[in-house]
N, C-alpha and C positions, 0 to 999 in steps of 0.2 A: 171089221176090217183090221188087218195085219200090218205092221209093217215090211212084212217079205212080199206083200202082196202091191204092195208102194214104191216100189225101187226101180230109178228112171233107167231103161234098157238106151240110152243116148247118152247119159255125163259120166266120164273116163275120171278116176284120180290122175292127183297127180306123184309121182313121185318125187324123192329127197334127192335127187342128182338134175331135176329140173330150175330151170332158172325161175328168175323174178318174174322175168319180158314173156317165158313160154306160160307163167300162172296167170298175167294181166289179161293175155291173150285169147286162153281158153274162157276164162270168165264173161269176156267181153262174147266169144261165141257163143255162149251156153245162154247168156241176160242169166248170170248170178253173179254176185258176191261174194259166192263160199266156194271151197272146194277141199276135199279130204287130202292127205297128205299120205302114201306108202312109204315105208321103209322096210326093203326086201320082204315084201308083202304084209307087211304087218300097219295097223293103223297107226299111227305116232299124233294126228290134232287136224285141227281144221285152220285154213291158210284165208284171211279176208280179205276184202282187195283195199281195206282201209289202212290195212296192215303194211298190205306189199306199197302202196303210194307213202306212206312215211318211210320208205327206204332213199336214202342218196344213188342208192346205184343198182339196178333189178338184173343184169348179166349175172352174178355170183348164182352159184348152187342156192335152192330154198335153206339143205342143213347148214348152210353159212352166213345166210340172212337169218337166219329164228335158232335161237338155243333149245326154245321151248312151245310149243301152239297150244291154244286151249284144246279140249279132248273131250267135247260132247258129242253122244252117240244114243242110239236107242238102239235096245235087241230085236232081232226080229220076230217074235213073238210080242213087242208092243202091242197095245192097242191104239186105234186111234185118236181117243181122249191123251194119252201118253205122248204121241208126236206132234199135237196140238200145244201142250206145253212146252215140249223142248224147243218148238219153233217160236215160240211166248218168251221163255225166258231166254234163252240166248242169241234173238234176233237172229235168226240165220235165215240163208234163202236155197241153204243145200243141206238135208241131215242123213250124216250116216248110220249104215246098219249093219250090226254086228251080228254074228251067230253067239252064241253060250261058251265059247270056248273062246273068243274074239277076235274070230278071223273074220275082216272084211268081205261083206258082200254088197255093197254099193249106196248108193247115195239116194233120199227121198227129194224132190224138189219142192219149193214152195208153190211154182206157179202150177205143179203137177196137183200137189195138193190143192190149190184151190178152186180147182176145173172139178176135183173129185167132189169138195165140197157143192160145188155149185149144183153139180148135176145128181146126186141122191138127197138132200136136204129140203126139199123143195123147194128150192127158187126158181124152177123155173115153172113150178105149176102158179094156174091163175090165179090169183084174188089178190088181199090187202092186209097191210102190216099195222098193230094194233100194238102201244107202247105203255102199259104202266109203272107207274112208282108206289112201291110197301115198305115196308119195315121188313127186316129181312127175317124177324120171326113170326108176321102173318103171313107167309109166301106158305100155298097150301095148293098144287098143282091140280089134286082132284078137283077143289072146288072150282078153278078157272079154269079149267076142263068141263065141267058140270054147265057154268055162267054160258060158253059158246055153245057146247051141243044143245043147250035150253034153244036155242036162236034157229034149231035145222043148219047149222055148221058146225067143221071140221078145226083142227086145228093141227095147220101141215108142217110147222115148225117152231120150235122155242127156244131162245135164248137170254140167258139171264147177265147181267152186267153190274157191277159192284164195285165200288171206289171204295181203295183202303180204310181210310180214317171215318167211313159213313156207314151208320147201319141202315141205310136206305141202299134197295136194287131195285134195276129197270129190269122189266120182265117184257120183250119183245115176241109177240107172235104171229106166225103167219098164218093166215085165215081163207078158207078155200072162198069165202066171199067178196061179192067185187063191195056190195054196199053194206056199211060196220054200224051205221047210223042203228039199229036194235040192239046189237052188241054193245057198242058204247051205252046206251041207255040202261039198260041190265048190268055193268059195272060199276056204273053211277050210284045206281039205286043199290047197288052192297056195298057201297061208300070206295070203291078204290078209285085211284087217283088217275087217271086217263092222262098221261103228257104229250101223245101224239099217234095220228091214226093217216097210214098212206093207203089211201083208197085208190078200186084201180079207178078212178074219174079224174083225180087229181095227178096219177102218175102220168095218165094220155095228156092232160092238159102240160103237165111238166115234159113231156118229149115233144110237143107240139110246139110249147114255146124255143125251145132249142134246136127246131130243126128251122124256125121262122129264123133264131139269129144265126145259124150257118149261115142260109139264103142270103140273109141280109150283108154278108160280109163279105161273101162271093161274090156280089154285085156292084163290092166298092169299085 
């Protein structure tokens, strides 16, 4: 997946002759944060709304309120590993896309992205999410590949998670089974550290209870 292939055909830049009030505006329309900034076509940074509410006064032109915006962008030949980071490090919740020569071609959003996520990752296929902790140099993807299919299961997603100052990661995955109880037993027994298993028994029981305290709260 590209980023030319991610670019929302709904969120307009804005331009350097717009005000504060027309940038709050859009944002509030759009549910983002961010918005790219033209000047006579060309990209000049990105405008936040954390930015624009520290202004005394949002009437002025944007080039009159901001000397300077930050200027992160992805090319549109990213990949999508690539605009998972930029949306990582620079918090944003609109990223723009540049061609190779850098002329603007529009903006990726976050909540666009994370509909994309949701819907090819499998999250939305069946079963149950299964959470270990290693040393981040016994992390060996065949073998905990090997440990699931041993079981007559798939394994429909993975993600790994790591805290700077620790050489320990969480290795997250999602398991086309509803019951992990053989899985877990088989981790065990290669000695890896099991921190949490969302099966789907416990995920029904978990929306069962939350649909009891809606009920219960409508009734007050």
């Amino acid at each position: 997946m590209r980023a030319s292939e991610l670019i929302s055909e709904v969120i307009p830049p804005l331009v350097h002759t717009d005000s504060g009030e027309k940038a709050l505006l859009w944002m509030d329309e759009f549910q983002i944060n961010h918005l790219p900034v033209l000047k006579n076509g060309n990209f000049v940074g990105v405008l936040s709304e954390s930015e624009l509410l520290d202004q005394a006064e949002l009437a002025p032109h944007l080039d009159e309120l901001f000397q300077h915006l930050p200027r992160p962008f992805v090319f549109s030949d990213a990949h999508l590993f690539d605009i998972l980071q930029h949306f990582s490090l620079f918090k944003l919740t609109a990223l723009p896309v540049l061609d190779r020569q850098e002329q603007y071609l529009g903006v990726i959003s976050s909540q666009d992205l994370l509909q994309l996520l949701a819907q090819s990752t499998g999250v939305k296929e069946l079963g149950s999410v299964l959470v270990l902790e290693m040393d981040a140099n016994n992390y060996v993807l065949s073998q905990i590949a090997q440990i699931v299919e041993s079981n007559q299961a798939k394994i429909l997603n993975l993600f790994i998670n790591s805290e700077p100052d620790s050489t320990k990661i969480q290795v997250s995955l999602k398991i086309n089974q509803q019951n992990l109880s053989a899985i877990i037993r088989t981790f065990e027994r290669y000695d890896y550290q099991v921190l949490a298993s969302y099966q789907a028994e416990n995920q029904h029981n978990e929306l069962q209870e939350r649909y009891d305290e809606l009920m219960l709260y409508l009734n007050m």
